[in-house]
Residue frames relative to the residue before (quaternion, step in Angstrom):
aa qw qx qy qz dx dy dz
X 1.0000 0.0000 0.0000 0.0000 0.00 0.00 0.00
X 0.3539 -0.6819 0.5759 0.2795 3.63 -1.02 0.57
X 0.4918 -0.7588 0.3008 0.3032 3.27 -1.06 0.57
X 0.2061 0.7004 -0.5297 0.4318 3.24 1.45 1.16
X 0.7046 0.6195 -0.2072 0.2772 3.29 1.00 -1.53
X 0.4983 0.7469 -0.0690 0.4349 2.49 1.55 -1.96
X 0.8174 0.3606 -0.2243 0.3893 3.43 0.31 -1.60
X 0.4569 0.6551 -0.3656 0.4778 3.63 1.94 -0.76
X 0.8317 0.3198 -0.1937 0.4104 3.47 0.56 -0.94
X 0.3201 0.6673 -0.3924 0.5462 3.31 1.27 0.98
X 0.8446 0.2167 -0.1316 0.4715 2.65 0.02 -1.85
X 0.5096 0.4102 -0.6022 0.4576 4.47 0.84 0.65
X 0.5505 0.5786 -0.4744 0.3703 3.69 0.75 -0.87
X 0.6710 0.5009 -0.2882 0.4644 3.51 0.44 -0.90
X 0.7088 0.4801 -0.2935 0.4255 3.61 0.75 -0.90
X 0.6260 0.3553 -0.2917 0.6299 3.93 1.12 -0.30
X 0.7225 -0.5115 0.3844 0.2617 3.88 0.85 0.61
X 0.4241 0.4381 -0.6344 0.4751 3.92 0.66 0.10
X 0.2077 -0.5952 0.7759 0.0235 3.30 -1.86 1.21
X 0.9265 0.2757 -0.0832 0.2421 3.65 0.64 0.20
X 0.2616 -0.8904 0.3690 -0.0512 3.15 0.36 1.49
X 0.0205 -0.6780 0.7220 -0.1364 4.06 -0.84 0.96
X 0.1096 -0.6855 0.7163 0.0714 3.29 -1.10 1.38
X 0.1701 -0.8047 0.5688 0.0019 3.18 -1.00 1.03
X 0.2565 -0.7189 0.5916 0.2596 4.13 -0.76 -0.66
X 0.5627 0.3067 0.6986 -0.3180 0.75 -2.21 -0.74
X 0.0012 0.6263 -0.6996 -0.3439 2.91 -1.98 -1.53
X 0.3431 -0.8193 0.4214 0.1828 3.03 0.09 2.09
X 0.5518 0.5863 -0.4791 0.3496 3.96 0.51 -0.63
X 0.6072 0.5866 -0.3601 0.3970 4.18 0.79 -0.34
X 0.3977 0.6068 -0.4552 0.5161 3.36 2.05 -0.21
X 0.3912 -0.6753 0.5671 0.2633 3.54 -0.83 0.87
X 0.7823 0.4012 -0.1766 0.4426 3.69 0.99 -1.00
X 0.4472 0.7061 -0.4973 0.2328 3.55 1.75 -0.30
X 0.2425 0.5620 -0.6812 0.4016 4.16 0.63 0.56
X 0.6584 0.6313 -0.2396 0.3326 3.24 0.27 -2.27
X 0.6934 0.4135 -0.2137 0.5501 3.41 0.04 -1.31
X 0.7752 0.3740 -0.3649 0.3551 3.57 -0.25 -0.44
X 0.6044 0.4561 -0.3381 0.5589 3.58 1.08 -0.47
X 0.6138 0.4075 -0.4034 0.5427 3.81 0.62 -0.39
X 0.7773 0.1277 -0.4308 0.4403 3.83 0.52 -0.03
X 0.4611 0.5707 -0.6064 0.3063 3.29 0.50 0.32
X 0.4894 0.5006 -0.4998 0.5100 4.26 1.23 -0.56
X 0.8680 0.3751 -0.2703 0.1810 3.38 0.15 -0.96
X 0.7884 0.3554 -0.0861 0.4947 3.52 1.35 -0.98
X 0.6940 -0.4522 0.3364 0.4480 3.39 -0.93 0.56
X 0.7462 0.2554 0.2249 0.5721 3.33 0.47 -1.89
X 0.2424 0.7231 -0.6334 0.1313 3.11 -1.45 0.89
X 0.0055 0.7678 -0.6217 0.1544 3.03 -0.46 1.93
X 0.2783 -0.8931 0.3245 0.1402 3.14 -1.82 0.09
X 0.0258 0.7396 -0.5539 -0.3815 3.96 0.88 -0.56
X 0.0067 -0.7398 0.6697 -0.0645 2.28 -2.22 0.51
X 0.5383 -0.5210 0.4777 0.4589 4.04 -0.75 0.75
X 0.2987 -0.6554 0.6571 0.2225 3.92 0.75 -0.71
X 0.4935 0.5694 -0.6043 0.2590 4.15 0.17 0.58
X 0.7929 0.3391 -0.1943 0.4675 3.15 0.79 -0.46
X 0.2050 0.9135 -0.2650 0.2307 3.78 1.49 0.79
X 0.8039 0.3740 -0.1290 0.4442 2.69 0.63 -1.40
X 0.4194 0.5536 -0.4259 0.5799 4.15 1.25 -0.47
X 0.9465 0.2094 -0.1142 0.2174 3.84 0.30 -1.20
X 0.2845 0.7217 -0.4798 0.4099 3.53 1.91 0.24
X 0.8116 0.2444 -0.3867 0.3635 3.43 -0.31 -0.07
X 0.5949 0.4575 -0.4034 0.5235 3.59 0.68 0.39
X 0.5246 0.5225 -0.3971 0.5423 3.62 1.03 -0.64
X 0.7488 0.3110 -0.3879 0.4383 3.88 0.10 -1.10
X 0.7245 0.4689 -0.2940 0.4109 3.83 0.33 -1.08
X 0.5953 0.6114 -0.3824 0.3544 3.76 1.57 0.12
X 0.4373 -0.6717 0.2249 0.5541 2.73 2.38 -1.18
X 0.1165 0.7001 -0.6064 0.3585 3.37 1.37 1.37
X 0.1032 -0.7299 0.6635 0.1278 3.70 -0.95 0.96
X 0.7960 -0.0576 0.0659 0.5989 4.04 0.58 0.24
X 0.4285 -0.6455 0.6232 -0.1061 3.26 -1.92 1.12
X 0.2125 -0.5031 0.8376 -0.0135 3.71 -1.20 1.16
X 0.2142 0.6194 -0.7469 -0.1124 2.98 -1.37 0.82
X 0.4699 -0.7243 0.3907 0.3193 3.62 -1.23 1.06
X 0.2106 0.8736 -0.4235 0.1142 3.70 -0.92 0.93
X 0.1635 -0.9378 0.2916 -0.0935 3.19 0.65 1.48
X 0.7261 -0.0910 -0.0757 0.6773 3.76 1.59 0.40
X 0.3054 -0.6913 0.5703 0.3218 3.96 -1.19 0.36
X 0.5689 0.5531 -0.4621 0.3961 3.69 1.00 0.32
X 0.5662 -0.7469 0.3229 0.1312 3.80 -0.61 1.85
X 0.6637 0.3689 -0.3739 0.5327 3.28 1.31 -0.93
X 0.5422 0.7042 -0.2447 0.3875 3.88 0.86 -0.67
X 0.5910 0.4932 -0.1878 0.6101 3.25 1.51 -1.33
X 0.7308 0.5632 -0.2086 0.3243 3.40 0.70 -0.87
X 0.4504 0.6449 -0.2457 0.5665 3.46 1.97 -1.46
X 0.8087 0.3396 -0.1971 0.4380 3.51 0.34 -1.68
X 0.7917 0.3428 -0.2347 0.4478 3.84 0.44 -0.23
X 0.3348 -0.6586 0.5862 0.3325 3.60 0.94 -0.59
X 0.7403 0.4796 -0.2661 0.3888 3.82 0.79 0.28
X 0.0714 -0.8946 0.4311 0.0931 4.18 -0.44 0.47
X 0.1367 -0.7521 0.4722 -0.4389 2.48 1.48 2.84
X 0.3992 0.6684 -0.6165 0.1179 3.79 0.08 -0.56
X 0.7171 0.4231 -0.2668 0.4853 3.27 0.50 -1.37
X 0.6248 0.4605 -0.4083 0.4805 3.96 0.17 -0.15
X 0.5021 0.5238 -0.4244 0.5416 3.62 1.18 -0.50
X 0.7795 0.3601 -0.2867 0.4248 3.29 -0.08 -1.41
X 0.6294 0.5178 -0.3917 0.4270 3.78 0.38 -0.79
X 0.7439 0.4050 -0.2780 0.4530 3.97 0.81 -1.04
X 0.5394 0.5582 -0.4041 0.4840 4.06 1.45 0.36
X 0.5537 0.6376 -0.3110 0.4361 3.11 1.35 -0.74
X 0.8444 0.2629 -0.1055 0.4546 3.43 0.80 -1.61
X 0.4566 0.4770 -0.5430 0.5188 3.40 1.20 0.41
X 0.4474 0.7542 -0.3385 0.3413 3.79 0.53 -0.47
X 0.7582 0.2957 -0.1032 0.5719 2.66 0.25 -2.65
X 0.7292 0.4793 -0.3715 0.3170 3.91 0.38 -0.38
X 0.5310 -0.6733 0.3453 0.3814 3.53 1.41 0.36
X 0.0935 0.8032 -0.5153 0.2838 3.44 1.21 1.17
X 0.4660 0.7060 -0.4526 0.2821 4.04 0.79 -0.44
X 0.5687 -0.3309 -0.7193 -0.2231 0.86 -2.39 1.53
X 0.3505 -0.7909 0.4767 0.1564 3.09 -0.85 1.44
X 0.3754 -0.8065 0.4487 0.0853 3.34 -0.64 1.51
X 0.0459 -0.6892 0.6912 0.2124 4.08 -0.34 0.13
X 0.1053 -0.7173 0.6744 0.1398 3.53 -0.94 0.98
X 0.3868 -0.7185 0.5654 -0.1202 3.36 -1.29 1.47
X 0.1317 -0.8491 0.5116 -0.0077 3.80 0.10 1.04
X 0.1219 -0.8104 0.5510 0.1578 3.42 0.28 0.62
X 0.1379 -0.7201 0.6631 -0.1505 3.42 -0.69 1.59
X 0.2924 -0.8380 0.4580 -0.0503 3.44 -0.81 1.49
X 0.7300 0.1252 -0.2032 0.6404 3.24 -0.22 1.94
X 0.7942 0.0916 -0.4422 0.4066 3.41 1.49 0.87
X 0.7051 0.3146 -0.2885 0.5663 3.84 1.48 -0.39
X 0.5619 0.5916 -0.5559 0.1591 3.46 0.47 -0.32
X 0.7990 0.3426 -0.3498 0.3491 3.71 0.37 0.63
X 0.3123 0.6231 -0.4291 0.5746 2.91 1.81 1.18
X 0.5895 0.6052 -0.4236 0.3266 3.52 0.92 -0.58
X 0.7424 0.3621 -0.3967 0.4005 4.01 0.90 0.72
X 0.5250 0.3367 -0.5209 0.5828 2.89 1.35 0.87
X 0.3835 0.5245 -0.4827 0.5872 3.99 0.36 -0.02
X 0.7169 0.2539 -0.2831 0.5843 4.40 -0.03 -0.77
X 0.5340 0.5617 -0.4796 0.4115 3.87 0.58 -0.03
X 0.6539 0.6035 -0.1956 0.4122 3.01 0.77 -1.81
X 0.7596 0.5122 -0.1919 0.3519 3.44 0.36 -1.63
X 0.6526 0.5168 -0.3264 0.4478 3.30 1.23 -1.28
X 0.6476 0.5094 -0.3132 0.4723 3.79 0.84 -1.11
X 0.7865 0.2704 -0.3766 0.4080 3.49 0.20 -0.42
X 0.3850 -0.5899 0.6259 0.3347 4.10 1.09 0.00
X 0.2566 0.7243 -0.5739 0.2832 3.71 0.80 1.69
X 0.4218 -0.5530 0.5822 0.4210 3.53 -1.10 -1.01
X 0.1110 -0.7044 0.6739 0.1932 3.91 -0.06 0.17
X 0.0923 -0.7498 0.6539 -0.0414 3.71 -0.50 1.29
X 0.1691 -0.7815 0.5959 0.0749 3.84 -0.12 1.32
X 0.0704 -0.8681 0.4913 0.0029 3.62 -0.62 0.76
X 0.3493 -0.7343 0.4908 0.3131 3.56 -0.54 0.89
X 0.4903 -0.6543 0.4755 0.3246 3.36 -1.22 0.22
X 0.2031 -0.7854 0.5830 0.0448 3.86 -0.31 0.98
X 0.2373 -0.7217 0.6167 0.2062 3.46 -0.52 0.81
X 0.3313 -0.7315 0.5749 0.1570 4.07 -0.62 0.79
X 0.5822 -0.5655 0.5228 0.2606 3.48 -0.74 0.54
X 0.8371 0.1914 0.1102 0.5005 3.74 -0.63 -0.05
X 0.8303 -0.0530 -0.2625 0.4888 3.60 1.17 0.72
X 0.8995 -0.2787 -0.0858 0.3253 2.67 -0.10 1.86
X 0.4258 0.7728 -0.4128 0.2260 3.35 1.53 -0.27
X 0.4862 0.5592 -0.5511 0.3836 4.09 0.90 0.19
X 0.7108 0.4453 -0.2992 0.4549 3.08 0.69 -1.25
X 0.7611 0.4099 -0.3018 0.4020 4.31 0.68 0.37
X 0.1042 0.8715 -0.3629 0.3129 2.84 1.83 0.55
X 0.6179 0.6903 -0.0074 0.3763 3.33 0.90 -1.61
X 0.7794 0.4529 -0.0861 0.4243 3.00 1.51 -1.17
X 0.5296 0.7681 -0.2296 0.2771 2.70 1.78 -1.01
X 0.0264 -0.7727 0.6328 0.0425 3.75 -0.65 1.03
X 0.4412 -0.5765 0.6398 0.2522 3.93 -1.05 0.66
X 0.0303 -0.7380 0.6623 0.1259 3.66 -1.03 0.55
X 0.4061 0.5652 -0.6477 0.3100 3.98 0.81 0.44
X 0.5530 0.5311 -0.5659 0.3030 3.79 0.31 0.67
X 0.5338 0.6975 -0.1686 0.4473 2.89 1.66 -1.72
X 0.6327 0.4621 -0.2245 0.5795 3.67 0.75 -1.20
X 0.8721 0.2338 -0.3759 0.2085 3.61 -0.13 -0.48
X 0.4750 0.5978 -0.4099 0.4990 3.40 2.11 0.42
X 0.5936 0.5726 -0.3897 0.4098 3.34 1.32 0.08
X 0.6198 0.4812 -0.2208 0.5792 3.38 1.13 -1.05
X 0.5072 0.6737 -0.3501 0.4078 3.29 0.71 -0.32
X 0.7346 0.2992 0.1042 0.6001 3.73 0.74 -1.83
X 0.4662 0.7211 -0.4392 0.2641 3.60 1.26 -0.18
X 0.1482 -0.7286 0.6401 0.1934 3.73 -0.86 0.62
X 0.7256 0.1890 -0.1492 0.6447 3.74 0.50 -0.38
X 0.0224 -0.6166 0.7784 0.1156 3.83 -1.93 0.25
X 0.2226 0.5992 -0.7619 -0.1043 3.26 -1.92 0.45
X 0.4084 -0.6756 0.5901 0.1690 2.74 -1.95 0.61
X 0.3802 -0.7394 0.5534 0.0507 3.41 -1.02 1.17
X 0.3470 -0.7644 0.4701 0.2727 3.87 0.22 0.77
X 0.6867 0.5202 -0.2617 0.4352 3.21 0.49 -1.07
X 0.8642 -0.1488 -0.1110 0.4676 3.24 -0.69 1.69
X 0.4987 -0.7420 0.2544 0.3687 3.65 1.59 0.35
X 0.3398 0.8389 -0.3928 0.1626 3.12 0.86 0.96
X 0.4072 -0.7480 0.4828 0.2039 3.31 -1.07 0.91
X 0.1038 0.7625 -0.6361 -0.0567 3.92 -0.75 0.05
X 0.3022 -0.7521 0.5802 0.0801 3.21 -1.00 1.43
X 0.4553 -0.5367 0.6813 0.2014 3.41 -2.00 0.20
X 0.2678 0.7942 -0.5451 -0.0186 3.40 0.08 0.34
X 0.5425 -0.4569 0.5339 0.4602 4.38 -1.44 0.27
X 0.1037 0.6531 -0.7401 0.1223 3.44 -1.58 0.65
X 0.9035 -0.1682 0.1324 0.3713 3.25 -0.86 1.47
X 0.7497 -0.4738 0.2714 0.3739 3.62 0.89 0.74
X 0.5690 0.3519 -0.2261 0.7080 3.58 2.11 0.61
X 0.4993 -0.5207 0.5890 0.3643 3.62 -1.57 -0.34
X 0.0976 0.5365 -0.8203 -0.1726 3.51 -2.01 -0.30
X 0.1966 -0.5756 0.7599 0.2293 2.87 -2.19 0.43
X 0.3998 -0.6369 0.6581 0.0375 2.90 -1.67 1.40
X 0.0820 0.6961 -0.7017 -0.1275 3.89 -1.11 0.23
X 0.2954 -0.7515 0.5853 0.0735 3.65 -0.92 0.78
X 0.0405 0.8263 -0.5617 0.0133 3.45 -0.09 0.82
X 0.1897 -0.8950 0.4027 -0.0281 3.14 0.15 1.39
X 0.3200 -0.9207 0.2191 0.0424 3.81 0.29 0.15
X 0.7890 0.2217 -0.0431 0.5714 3.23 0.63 -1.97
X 0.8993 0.2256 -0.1524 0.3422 3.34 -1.00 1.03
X 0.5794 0.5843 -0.2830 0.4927 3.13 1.74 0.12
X 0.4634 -0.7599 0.3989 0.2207 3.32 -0.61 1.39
X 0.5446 0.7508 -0.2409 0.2859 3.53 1.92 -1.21
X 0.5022 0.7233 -0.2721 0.3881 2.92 1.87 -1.68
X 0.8607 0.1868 -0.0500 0.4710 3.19 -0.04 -1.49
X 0.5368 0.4965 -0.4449 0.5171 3.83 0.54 0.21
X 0.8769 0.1216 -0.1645 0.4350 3.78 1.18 0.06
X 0.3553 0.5791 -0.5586 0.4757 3.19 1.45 1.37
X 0.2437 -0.6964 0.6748 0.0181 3.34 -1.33 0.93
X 0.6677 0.4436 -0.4117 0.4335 3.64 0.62 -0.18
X 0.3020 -0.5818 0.7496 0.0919 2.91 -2.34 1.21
X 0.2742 -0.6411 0.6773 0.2346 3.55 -1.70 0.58
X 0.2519 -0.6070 0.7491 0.0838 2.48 -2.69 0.08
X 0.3650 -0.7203 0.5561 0.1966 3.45 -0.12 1.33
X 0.7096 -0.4771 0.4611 0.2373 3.27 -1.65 0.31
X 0.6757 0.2939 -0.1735 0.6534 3.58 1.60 -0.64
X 0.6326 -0.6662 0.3374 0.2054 3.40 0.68 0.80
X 0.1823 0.5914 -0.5723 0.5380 3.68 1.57 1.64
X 0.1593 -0.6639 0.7224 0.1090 3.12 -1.19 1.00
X 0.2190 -0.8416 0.4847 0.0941 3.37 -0.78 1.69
X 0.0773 -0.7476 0.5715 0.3294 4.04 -0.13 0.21
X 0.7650 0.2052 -0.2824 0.5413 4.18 -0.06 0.19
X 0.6414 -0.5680 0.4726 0.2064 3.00 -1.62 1.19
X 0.8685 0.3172 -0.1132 0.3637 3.13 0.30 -1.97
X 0.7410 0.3659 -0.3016 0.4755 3.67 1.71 0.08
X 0.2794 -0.6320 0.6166 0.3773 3.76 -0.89 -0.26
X 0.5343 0.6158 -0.5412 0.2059 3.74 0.27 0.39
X 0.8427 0.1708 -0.3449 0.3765 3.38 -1.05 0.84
X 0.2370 0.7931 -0.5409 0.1491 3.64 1.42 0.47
X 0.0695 -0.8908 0.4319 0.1229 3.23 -1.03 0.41
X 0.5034 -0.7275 0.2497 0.3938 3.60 -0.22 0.88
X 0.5805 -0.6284 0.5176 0.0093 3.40 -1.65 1.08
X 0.8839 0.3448 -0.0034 0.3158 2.81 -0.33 -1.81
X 0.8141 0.4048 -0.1986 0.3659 3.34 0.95 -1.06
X 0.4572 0.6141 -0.4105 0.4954 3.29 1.83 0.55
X 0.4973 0.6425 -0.4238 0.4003 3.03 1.33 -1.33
X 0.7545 0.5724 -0.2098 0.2430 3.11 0.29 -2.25
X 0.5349 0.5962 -0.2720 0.5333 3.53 1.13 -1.77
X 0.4824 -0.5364 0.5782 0.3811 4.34 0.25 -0.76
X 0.2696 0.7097 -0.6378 0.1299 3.51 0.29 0.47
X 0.3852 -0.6559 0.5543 0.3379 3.85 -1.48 0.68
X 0.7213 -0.4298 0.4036 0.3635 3.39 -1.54 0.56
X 0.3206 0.6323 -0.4960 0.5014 3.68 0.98 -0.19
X 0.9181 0.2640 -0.1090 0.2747 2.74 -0.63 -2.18
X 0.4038 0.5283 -0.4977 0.5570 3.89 1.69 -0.08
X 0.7389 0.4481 -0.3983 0.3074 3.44 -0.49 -0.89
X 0.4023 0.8043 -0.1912 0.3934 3.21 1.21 -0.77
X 0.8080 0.4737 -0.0218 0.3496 2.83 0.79 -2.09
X 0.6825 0.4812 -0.1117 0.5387 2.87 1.59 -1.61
X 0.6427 0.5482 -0.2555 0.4702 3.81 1.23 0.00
X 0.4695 0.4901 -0.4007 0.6155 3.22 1.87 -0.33
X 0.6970 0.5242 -0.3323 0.3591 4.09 0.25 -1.17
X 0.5693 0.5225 -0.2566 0.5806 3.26 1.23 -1.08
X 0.6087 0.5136 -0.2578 0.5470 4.04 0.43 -0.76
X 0.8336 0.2005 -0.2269 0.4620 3.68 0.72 -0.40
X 0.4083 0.6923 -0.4989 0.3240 3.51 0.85 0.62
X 0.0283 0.7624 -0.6449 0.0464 3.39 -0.70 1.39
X 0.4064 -0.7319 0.4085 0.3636 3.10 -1.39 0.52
X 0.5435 -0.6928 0.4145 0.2298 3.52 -0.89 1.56
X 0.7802 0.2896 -0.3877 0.3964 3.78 0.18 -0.49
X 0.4540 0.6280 -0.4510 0.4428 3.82 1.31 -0.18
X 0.5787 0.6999 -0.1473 0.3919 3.13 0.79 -1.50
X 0.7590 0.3683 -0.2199 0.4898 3.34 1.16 -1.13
C-alpha cells in the first residue's frame, strides 16, 4: 500500500472508533517512508506504537519519537549471538542491543523486549534476558509461542513451551501486579539482584481470556483486513475497493464487516 492508502485506512479505522494503532511486520522499519506513516498516525490515533527486530533502530529512534512513536517492542529472544543467529538467520545482536539503547536515550518508553519462549533453546537464557531488562528499566514481555494457521505453525509445534509455570513463580515473588485488559495480560514486579523487573506474560494457546479480551483488528501489508491473529479466515479485502474508487461509506462498511467476523479462535476450538 502507498502511504496515501495507508493514511485512507487510518482515517476509516478511526471512523469505527479504534483509538489505537501498532505497526507491526514483517519488519516495518524496511518501509523507507515508515517515519511518514507514523506521523500520519500519530494526527490520527491516540497512540502509536511499534515492534520491531530493532536492526535497523538505532539510525531511526529519534525520528520515530519526534514523528510521534509513543513506545517500542523490540523482538529479542536470547543475549547469546550464535543463538540469536540459529533463531533469526541474522548476526544483528549487537545492532539490537545498540537500537534499545537509543530508543531509550530518545525517550522511546516503555520499551518492551518481547521474548518468545522457544523450548529446548532459550528457556535458560531467561536470567540473563531479566538481567538485561532490569539494566535498561525495560519490560521483559515473555511470550508463548502460537502456532498461526497458514504459516507454518505445524512445523513449530515442537517449540512450544507453556509459561503457566513461569507465571506462577512470578506471582509468587511478585511485589506489585497489573492487569492489562488487552488479551488478559498479567505483568509482574518482581526483586532481581537488589532492583525490580516487570515481567508481562502473554500467554495465548488455549486460553479462553485471550480472545474474550482482544479488541484489535488487522491490516495486512496488501491491504486484507484480518479480524484474528492466529487465523486467516474471514479476512476481507481493503485495498482493491479503495483502489476501484470506493466512498468512505462503502470503506467503513468494509471495516464493520471484519469487525462482524471476529470470533474467538481458541473457544471456537
Amino acid at each position: 500500500m502507498t502511504a496515501e492508502e495507508i493514511r485512507k485506512l487510518f482515517e476509516i479505522a478511526r471512523a469505527v472508533e479504534i483509538k489505537k494503532l501498532k505497526i507491526t511486520g514483517g519488519e516495518p522499519l524496511m518501509r523507507e517512508d515508515i517515519v511518514e506513516l507514523v506521523h500520519t498516525g500519530a494526527e490520527i490515533f491516540d497512540e502509536v506504537s511499534m515492534t520491531t527486530n530493532g536492526t535497523l533502530l538505532a539510525s531511526r529512534a529519534e525520528d520515530l519519537k519526534q514523528a510521534g512513536l509513543d513506545r517500542i517492542n523490540v523482538s529479542l529472544d536470547t543475549l547469546d549471538p550464535k543463538l540469536y543467529e540459529r533463531i533469526t538467520g541474522a548476526d544483528e545482536i549487537d545492532s539490537v542491543i545498540h537500537g534499545i539503547d537509543r530508543a531509550i536515550e530518545v525517550g522511546l518508553r516503555p520499551l518492551k523486549i518481547n521474548m518468545v519462549m522457544l523450548n529446548g533453546m532459550n528457556i535458560s537464557h531467561l536470567p540473563q534476558l531479566l538481567d538485561f531488562a532490569s539494566s535498561k528499566g525495560a519490560i521483559l514481555q515473555l511470550i508463548e509461542l502460537s502456532p498461526v494457521d497458514g504459516n507454518g505453525g505445524d512445523g513449530l509445534r515442537g517449540y512450544f513451551c507453556p509459561l503457566g509455570e513461569i507465571e506462577t513463580s512470578l506471582a509468587a515473588c511478585a511485589t506489585r501486579l497489573e492487569r492489562n485488559e488487552l488479551h488478559d495480560r498479567r505483568r509482574y514486579t518482581v526483586p532481581h539482584n537488589g532492583s525490580t523487573v516487570s515481567v508481562e506474560i502473554v500467554r495465548s494457546v488455549g486460553r479462553e481470556s485471550f480472545c474474550m479480551n482482544c479488541t484489535r483488528i488487522r491490516a495486512t501489508s496488501n491491504g486484507m483486513l484480518k479480524p484474528c491473529l492466529m487465523t486467516g479466515d474471514g479476512m476481507i479485502d481493503f485495498l482493491s475497493p479503495l483502489r476501484a474508487g470506493a466512498s468512505d461509506s462503502e470503506l467503513l462498511a468494509l471495516f464493520e464487516e471484519a469487525i462482524r467476523k471476529r470470533r474467538p479462535y481458541w473457544v471456537a476450538k
